[in-house]
DSSP file (Angstrom, degrees, kcal/mol; ACC not computed):
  #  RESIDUE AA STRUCTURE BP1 BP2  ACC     N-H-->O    O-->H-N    N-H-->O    O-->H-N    TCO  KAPPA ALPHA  PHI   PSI    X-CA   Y-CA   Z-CA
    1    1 A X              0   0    0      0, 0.0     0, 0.0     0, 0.0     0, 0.0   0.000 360.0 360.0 360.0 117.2   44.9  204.4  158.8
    2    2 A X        +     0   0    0      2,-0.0     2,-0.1     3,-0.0     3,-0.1  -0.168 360.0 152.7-138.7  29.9   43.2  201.0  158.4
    3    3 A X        -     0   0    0      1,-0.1     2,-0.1     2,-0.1     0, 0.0  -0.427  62.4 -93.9 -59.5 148.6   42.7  201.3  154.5
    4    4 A X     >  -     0   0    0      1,-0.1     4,-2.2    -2,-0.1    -1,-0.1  -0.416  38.8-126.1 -15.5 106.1   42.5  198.5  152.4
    5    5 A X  H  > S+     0   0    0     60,-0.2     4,-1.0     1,-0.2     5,-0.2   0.925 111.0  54.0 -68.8 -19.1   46.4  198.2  151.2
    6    6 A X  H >> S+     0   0    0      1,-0.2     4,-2.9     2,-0.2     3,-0.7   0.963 109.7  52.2 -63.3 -44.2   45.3  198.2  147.2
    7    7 A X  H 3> S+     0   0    0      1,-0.2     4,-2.6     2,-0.2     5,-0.5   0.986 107.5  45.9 -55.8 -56.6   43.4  201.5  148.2
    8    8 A X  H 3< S+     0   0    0     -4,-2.2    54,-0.2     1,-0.2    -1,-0.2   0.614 114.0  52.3 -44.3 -16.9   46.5  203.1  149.8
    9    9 A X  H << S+     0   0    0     -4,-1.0    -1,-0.2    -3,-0.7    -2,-0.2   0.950 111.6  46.5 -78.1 -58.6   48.4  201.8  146.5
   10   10 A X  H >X S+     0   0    0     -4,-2.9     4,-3.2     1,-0.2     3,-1.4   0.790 111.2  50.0 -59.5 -45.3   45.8  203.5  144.4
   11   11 A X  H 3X S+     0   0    0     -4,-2.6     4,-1.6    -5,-0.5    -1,-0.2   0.882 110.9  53.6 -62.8 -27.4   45.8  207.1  146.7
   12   12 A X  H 34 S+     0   0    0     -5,-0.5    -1,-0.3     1,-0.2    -2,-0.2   0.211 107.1  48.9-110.7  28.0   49.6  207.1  146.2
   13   13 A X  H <> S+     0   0    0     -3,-1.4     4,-8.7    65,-0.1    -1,-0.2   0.531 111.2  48.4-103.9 -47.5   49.4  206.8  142.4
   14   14 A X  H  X S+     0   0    0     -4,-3.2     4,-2.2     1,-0.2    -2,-0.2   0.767 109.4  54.1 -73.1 -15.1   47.1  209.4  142.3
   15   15 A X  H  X S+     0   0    0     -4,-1.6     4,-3.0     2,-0.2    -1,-0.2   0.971 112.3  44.9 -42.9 -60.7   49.5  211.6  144.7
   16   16 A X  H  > S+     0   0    0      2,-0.2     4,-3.6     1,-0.2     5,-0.5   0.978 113.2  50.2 -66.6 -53.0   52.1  211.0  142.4
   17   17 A X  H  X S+     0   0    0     -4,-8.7     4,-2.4     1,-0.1     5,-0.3   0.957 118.5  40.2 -45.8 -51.4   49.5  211.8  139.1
   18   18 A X  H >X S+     0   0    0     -4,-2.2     4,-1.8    -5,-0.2     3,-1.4   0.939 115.3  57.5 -62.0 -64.2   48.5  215.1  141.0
   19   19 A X  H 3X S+     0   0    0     -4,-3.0     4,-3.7     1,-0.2     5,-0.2   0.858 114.5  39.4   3.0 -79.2   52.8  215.5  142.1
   20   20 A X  H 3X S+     0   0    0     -4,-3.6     4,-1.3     1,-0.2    -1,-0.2   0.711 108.0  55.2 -80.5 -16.3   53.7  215.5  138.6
   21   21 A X  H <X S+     0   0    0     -4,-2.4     4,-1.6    -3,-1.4     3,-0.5   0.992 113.9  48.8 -78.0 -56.8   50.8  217.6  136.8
   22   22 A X  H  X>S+     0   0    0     -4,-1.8     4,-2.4    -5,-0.3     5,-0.6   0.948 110.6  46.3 -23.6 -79.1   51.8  220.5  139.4
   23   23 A X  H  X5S+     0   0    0     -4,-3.7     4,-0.7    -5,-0.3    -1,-0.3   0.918 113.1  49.6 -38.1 -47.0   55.5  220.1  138.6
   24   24 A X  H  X5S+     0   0    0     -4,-1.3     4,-3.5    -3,-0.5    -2,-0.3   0.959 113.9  48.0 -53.7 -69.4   54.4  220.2  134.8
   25   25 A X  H  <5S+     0   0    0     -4,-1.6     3,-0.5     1,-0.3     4,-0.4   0.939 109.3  55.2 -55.6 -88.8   52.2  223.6  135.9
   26   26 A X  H  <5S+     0   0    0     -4,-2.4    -1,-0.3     1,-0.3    -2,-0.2   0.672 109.3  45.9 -31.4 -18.3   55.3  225.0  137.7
   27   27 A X  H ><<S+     0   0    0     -4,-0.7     3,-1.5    -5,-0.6    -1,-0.3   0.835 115.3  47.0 -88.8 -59.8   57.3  224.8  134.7
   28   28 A X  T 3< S+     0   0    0     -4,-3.5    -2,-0.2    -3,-0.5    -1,-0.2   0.572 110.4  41.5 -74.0   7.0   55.0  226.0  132.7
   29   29 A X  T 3  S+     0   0    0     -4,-0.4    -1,-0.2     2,-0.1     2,-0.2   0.038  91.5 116.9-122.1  -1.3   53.5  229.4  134.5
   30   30 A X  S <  S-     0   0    0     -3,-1.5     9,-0.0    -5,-0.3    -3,-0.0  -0.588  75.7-112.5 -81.0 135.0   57.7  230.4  135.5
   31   31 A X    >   -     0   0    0     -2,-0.2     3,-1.4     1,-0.1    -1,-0.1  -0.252  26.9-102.8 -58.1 156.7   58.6  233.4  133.8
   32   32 A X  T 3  S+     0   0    0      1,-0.2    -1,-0.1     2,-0.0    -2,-0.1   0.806 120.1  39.5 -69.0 -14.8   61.3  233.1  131.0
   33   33 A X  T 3  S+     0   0    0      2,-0.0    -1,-0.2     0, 0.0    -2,-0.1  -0.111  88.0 166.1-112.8  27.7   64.4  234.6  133.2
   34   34 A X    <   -     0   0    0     -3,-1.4    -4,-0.0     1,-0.1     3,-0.0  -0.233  28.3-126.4 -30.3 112.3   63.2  232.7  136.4
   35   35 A X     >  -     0   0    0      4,-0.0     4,-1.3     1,-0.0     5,-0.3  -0.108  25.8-103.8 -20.6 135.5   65.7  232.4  139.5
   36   36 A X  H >> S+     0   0    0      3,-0.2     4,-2.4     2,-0.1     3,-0.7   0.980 125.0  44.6 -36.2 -80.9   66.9  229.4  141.4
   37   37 A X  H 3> S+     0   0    0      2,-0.3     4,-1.6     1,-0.3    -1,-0.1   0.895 111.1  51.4 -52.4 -56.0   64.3  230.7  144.3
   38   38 A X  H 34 S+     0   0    0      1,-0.2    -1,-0.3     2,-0.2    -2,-0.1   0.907 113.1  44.3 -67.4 -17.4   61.4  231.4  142.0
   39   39 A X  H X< S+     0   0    0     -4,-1.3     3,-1.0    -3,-0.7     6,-0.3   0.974 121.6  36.3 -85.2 -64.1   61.5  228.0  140.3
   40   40 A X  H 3< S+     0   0    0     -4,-2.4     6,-0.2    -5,-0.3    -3,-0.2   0.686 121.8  42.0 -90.8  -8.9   62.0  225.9  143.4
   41   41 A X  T 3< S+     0   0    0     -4,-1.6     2,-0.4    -5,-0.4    -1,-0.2  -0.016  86.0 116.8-109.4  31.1   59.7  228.0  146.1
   42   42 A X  S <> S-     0   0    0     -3,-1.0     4,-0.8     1,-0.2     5,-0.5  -0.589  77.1-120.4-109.4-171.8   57.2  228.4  143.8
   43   43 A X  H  > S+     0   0    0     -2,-0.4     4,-2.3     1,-0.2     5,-0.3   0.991 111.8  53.1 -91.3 -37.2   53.7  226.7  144.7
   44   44 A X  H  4 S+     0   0    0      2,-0.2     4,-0.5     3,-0.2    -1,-0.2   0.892 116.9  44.6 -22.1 -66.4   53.4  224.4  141.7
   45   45 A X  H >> S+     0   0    0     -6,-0.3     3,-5.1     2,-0.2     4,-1.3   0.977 120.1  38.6 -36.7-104.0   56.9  223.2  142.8
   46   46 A X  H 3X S+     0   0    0     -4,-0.8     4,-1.3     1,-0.4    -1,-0.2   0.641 112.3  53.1 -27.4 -35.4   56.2  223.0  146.4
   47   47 A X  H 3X S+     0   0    0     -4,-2.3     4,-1.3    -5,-0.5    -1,-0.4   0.513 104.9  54.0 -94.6  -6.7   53.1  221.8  146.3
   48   48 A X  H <> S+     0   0    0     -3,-5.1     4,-2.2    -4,-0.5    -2,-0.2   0.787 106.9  54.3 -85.0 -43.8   54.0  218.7  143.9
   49   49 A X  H  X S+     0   0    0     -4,-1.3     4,-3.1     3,-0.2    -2,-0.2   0.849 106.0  58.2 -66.9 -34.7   56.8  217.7  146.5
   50   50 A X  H >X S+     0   0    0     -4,-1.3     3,-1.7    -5,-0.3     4,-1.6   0.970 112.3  35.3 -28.5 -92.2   53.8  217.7  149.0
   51   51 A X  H 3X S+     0   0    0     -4,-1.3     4,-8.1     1,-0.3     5,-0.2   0.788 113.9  54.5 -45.1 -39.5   52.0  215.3  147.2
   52   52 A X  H 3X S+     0   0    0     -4,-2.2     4,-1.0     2,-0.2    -1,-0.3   0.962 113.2  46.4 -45.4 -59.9   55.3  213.3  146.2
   53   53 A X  H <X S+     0   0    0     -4,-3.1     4,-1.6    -3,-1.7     3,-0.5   0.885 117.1  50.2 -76.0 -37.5   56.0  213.3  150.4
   54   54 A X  H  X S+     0   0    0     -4,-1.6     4,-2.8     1,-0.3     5,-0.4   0.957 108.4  49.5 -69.0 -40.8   51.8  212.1  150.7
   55   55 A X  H  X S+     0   0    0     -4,-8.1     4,-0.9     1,-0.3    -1,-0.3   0.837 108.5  50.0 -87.1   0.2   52.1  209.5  148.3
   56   56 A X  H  X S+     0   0    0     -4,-1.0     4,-1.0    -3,-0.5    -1,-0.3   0.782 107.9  58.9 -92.9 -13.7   55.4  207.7  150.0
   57   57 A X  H  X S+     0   0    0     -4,-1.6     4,-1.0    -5,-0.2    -2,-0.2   0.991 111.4  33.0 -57.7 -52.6   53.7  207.8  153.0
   58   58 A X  H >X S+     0   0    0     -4,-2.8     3,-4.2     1,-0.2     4,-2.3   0.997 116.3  58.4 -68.8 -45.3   50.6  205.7  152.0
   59   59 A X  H 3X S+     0   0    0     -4,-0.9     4,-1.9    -5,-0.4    -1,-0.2   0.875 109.5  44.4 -50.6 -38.9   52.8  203.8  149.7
   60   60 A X  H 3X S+     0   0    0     -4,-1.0     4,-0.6     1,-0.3    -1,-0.3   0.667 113.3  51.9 -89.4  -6.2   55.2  202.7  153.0
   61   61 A X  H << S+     0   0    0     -3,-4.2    -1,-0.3    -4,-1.0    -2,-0.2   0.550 102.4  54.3-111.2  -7.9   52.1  202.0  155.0
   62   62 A X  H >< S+     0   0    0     -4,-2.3     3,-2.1   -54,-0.2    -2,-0.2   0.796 104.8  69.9 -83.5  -5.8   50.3  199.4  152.1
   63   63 A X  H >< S+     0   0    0     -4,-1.9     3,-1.8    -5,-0.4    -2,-0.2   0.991  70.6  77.4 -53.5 -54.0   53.9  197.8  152.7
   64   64 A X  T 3< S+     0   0    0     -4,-0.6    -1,-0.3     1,-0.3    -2,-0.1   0.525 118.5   2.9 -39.9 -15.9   53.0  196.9  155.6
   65   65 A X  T <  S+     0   0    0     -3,-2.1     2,-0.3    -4,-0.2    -1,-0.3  -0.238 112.3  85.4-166.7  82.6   51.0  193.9  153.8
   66   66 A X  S <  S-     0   0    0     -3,-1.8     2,-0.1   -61,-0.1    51,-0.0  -0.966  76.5-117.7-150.2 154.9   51.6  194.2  150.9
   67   67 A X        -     0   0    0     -2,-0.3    -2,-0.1     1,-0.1     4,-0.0  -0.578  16.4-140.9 -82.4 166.5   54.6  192.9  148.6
   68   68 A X  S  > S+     0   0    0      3,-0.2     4,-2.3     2,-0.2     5,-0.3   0.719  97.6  66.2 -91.4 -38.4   56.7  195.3  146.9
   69   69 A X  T  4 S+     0   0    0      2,-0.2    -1,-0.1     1,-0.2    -2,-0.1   0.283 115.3  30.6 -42.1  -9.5   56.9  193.3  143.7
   70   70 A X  T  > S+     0   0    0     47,-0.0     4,-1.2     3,-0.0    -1,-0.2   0.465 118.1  55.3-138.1 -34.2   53.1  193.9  143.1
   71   71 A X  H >> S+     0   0    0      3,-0.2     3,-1.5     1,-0.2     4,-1.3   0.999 102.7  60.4 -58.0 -60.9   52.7  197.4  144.9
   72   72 A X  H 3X S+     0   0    0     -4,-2.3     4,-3.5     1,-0.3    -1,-0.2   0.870 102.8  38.5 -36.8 -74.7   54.8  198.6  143.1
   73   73 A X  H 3> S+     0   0    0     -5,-0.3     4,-2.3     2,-0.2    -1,-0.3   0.785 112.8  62.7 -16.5 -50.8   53.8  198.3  139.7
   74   74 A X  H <X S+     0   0    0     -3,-1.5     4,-2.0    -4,-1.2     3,-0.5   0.972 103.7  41.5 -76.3 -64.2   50.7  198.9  140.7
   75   75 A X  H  X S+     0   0    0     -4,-1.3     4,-1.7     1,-0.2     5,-0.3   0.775 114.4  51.1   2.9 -72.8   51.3  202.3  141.9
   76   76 A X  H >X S+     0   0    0     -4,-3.5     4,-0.8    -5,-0.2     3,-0.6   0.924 113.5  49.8 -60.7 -43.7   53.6  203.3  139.0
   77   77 A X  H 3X S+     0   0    0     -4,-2.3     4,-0.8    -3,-0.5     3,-0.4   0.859 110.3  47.1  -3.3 -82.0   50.8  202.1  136.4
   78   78 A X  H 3X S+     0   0    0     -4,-2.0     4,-2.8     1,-0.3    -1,-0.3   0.614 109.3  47.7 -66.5 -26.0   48.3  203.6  137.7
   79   79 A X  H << S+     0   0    0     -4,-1.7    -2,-0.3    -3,-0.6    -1,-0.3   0.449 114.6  53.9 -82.1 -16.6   49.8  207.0  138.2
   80   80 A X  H  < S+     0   0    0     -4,-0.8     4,-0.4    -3,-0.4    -2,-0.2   0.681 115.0  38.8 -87.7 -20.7   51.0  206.5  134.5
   81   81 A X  H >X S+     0   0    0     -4,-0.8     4,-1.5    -5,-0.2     3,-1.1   0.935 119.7  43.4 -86.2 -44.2   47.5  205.8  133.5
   82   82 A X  H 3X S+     0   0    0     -4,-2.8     4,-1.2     1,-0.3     5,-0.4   0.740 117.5  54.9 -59.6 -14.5   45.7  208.6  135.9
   83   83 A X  H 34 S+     0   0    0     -4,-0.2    -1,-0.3     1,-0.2    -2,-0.2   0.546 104.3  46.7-103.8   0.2   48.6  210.8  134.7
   84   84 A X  H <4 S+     0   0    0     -3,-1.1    -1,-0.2    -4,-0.4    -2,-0.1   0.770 111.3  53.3-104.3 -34.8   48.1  210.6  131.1
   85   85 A X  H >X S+     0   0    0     -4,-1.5     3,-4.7     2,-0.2     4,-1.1   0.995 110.8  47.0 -54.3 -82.1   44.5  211.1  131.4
   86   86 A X  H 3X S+     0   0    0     -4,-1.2     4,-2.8     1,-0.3     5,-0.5   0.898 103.2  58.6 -15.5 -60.1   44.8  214.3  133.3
   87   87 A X  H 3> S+     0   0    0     -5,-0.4     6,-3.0     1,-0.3     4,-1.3   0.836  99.5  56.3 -69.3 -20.0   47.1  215.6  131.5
   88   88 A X  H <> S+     0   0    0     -3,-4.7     4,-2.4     4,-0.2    -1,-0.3   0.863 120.4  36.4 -71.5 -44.0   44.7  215.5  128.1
   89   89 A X  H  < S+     0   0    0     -4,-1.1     3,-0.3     1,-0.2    -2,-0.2   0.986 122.9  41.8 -92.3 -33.0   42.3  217.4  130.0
   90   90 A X  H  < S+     0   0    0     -4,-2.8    -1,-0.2     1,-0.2    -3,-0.2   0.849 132.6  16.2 -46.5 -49.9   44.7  219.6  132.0
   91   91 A X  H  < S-     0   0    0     -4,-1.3    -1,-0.2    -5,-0.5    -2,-0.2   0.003 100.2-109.4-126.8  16.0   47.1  220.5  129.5
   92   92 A X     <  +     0   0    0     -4,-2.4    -4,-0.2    -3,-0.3    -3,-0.1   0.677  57.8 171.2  71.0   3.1   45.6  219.7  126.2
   93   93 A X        -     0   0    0     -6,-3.0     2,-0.3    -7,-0.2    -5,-0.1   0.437  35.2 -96.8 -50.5-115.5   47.8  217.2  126.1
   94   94 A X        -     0   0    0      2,-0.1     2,-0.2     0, 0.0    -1,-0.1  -0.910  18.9-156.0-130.1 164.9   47.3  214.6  122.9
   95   95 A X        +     0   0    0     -2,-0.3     2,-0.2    -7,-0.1    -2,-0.0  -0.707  27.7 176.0-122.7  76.9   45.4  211.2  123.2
   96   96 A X    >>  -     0   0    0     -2,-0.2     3,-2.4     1,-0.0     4,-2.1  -0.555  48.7-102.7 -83.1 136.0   47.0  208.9  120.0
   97   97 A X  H 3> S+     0   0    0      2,-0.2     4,-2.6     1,-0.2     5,-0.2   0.870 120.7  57.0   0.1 -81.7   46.2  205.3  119.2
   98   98 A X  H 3> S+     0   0    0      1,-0.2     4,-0.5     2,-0.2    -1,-0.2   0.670 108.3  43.1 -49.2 -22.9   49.7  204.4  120.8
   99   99 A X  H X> S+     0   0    0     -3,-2.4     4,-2.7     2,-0.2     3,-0.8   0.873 109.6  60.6 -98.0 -42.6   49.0  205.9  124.2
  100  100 A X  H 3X S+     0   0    0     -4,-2.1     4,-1.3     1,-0.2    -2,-0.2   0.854 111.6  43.0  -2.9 -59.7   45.5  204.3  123.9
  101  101 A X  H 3X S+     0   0    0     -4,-2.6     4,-1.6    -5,-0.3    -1,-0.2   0.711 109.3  48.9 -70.8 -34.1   47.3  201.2  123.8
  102  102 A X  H <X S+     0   0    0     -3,-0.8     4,-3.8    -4,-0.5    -1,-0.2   0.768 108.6  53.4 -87.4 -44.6   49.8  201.4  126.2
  103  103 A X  H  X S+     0   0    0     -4,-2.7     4,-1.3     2,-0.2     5,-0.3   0.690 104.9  56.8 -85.9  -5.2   47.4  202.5  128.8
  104  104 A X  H  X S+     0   0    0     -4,-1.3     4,-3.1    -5,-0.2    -2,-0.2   0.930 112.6  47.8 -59.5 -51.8   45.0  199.2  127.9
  105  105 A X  H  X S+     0   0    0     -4,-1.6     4,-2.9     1,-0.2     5,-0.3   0.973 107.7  51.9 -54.7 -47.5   48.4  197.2  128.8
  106  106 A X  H  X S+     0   0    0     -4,-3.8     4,-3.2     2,-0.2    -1,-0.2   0.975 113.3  42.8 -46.2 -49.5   49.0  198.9  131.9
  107  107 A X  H  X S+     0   0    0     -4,-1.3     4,-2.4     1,-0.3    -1,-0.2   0.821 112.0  51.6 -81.0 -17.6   45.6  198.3  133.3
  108  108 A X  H  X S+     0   0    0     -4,-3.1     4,-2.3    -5,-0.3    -1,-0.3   0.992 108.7  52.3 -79.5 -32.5   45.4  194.9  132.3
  109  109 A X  H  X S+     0   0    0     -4,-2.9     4,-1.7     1,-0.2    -2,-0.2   0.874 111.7  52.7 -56.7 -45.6   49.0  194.2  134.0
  110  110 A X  H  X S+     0   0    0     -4,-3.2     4,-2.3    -5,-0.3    -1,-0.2   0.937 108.4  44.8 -64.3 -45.4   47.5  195.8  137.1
  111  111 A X  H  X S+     0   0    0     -4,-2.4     4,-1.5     2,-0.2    -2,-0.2   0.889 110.0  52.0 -60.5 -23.6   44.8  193.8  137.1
  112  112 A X  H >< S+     0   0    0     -4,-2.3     3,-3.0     1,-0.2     4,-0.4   0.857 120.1  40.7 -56.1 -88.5   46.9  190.7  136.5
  113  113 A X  H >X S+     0   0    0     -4,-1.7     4,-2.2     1,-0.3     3,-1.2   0.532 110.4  54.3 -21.1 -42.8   49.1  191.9  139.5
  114  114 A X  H 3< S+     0   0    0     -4,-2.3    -1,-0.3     1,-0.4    -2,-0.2   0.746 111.1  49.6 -88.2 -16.5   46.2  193.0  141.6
  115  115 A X  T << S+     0   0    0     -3,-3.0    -1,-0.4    -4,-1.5    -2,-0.2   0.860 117.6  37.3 -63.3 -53.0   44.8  189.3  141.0
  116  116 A X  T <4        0   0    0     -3,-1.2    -2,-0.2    -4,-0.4    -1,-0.1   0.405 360.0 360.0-110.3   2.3   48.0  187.6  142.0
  117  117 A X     <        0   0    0     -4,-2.2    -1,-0.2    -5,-0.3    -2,-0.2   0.529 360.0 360.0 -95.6 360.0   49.1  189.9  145.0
């Protein structure tokens, strides 16, 4: 894998967005008197710890030159930003002013990072 580490940063935010809309989707499609076993084997579930496993892999290979003090960020950021999006169109979630706002700050702090890493 001889990606670009910012790209690998980028894949493994959007792992994590795709991770956590799944989990989100597993919660919500579980019958109301779910099991232990149907809630954790169920493929929403399973298939979000997938992506969770994909995205610390690339994440541990942009270490390899990349700081953690600016990957990092960047990673969570961006999986807050991809995930917020997603999640309007996935789940109807709402798009208010304040989350407007929040996701301008994020992506301008990733680009400051992405500037100074």
């Amino acid at each position: 894998m001889n990606a670009p580490p910012m790209i690998l940063v980028l894949a493994a935010g959007l792992n994590s967005c795709i991770g956590n809309l799944l989990l989100k989707w597993s919660r919500a499609s579980l019958p109301a008197h779910a099991g232990l076993v149907d809630t954790f084997l169920s493929l929403g579930f399973v298939g979000g710890l997938a992506f969770y496993g994909f995205n610390v892999v690339l994440f541990a290979k942009a270490l390899d030159s990349m700081e953690v003090s600016v990957a990092y960020p960047i990673l969570a950021g961006s999986g807050f930003a991809m995930l917020m999006v997603a999640s309007y169109y996935v789940f109807g979630e709402p798009l208010r002013l304040h989350k407007w706002i929040g996701l301008a700050l994020i992506v301008a702090g990733i680009i400051f990072l992405a500037r100074g890493g």
